[in-house]
C-alpha positions as CSV (number, residue, x, y, z in Angstrom):
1,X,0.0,0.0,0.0
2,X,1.4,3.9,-1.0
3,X,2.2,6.1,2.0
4,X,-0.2,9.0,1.3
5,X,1.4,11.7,3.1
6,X,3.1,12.8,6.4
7,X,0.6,13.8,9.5
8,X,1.8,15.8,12.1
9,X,-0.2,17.0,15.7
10,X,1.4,19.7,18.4
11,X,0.0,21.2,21.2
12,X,2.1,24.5,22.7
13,X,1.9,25.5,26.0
14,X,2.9,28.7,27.4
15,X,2.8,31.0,24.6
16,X,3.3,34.9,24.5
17,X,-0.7,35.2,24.5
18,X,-0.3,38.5,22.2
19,X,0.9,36.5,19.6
20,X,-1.7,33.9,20.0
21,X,-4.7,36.4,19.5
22,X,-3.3,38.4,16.5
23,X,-4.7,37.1,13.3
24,X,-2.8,38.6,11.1
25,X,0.7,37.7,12.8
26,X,-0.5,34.0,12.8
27,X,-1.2,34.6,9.1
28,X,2.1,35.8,8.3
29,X,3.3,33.0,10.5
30,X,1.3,30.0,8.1
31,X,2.2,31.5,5.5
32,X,6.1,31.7,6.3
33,X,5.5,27.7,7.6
34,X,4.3,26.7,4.3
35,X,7.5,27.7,2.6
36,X,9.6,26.2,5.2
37,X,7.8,22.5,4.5
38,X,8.2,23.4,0.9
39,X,4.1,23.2,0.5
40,X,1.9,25.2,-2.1
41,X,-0.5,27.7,-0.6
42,X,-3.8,28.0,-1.9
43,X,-5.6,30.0,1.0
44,X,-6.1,30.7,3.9
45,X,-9.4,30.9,6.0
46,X,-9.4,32.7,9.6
47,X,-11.7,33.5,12.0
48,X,-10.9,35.9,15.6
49,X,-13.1,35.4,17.9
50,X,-14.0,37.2,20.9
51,X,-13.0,38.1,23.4
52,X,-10.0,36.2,22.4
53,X,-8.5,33.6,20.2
54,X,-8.0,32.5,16.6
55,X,-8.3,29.9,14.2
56,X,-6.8,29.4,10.8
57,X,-6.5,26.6,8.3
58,X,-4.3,26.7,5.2
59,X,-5.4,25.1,2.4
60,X,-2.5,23.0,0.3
61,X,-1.9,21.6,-2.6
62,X,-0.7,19.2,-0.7
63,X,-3.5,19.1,2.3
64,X,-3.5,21.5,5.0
65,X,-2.7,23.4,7.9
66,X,-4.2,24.2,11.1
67,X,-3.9,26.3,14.3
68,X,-5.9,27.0,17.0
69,X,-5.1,29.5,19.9
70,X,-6.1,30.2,23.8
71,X,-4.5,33.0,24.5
72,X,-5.9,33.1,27.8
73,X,-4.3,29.3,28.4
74,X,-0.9,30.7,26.3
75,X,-1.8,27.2,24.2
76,X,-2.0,26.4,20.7
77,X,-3.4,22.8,18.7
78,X,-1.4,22.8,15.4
79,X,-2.4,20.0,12.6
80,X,-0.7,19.9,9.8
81,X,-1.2,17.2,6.8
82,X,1.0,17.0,3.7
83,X,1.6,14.7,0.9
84,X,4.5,14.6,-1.4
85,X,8.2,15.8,-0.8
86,X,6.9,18.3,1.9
87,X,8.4,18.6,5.7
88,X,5.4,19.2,7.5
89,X,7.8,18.6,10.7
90,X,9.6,21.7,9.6
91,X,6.0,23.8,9.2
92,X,5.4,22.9,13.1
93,X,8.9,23.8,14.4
94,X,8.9,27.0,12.5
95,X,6.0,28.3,14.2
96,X,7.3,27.1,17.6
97,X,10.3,28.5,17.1
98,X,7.8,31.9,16.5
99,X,5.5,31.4,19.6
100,X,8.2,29.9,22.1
101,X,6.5,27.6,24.6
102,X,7.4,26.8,27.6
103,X,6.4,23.3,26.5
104,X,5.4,21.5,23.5
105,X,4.5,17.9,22.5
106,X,4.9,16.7,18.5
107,X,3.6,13.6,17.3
108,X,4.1,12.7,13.7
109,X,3.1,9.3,11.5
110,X,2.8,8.4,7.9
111,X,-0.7,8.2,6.7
């Protein structure tokens, strides 16, 4: 059976909570975390919600990725999904190297 792609989960813990609750930051952030995996951006879909918080999702040619904030917490759920040559490893340690946790947990698996 074909590997279809790489799949890789984080959650982030004690985040600098003004970058977790600035869309357009976390924008800028997916979009510089698709180049680093070497992915294809299609779009990009956002939402800030209030009183605080954000969610985005990238679309790919390749799949996807996705983050979710508590700035309140300081914690952020990151998916991210590619197929192909892509490092979606790379996409997730990029933005952690961003958003500096105290503490971070990566799992990744071929799908």
């Amino acid at each position: 059976m074909k590997n279809l792609g790489k799949h890789c989960v984080a959650e982030l813990y004690g985040c600098d909570h003004t970058i977790l609750d600035n869309e357009k930051l976390l924008k800028e952030l997916i979009r510089e975390a698709v180049d680093v995996a070497g992915a294809t951006l299609l779009e990009i879909c956002s939402h800030k919600f209030s009183p605080q918080g954000v969610t985005l999702v990238a679309l790919l040619s390749e799949s996807h990725i996705s983050i979710h904030t508590w700035p309140e917490d300081g914690n952020v759920a990151l998916d991210v999904f590619t197929c192909g040559e892509c490092k979606p490893d790379l996409a997730i340690m990029h933005i952690i190297k961003v958003v500096n946790p105290t503490k971070y947990n990566m799992n990744c698996f071929t799908r």
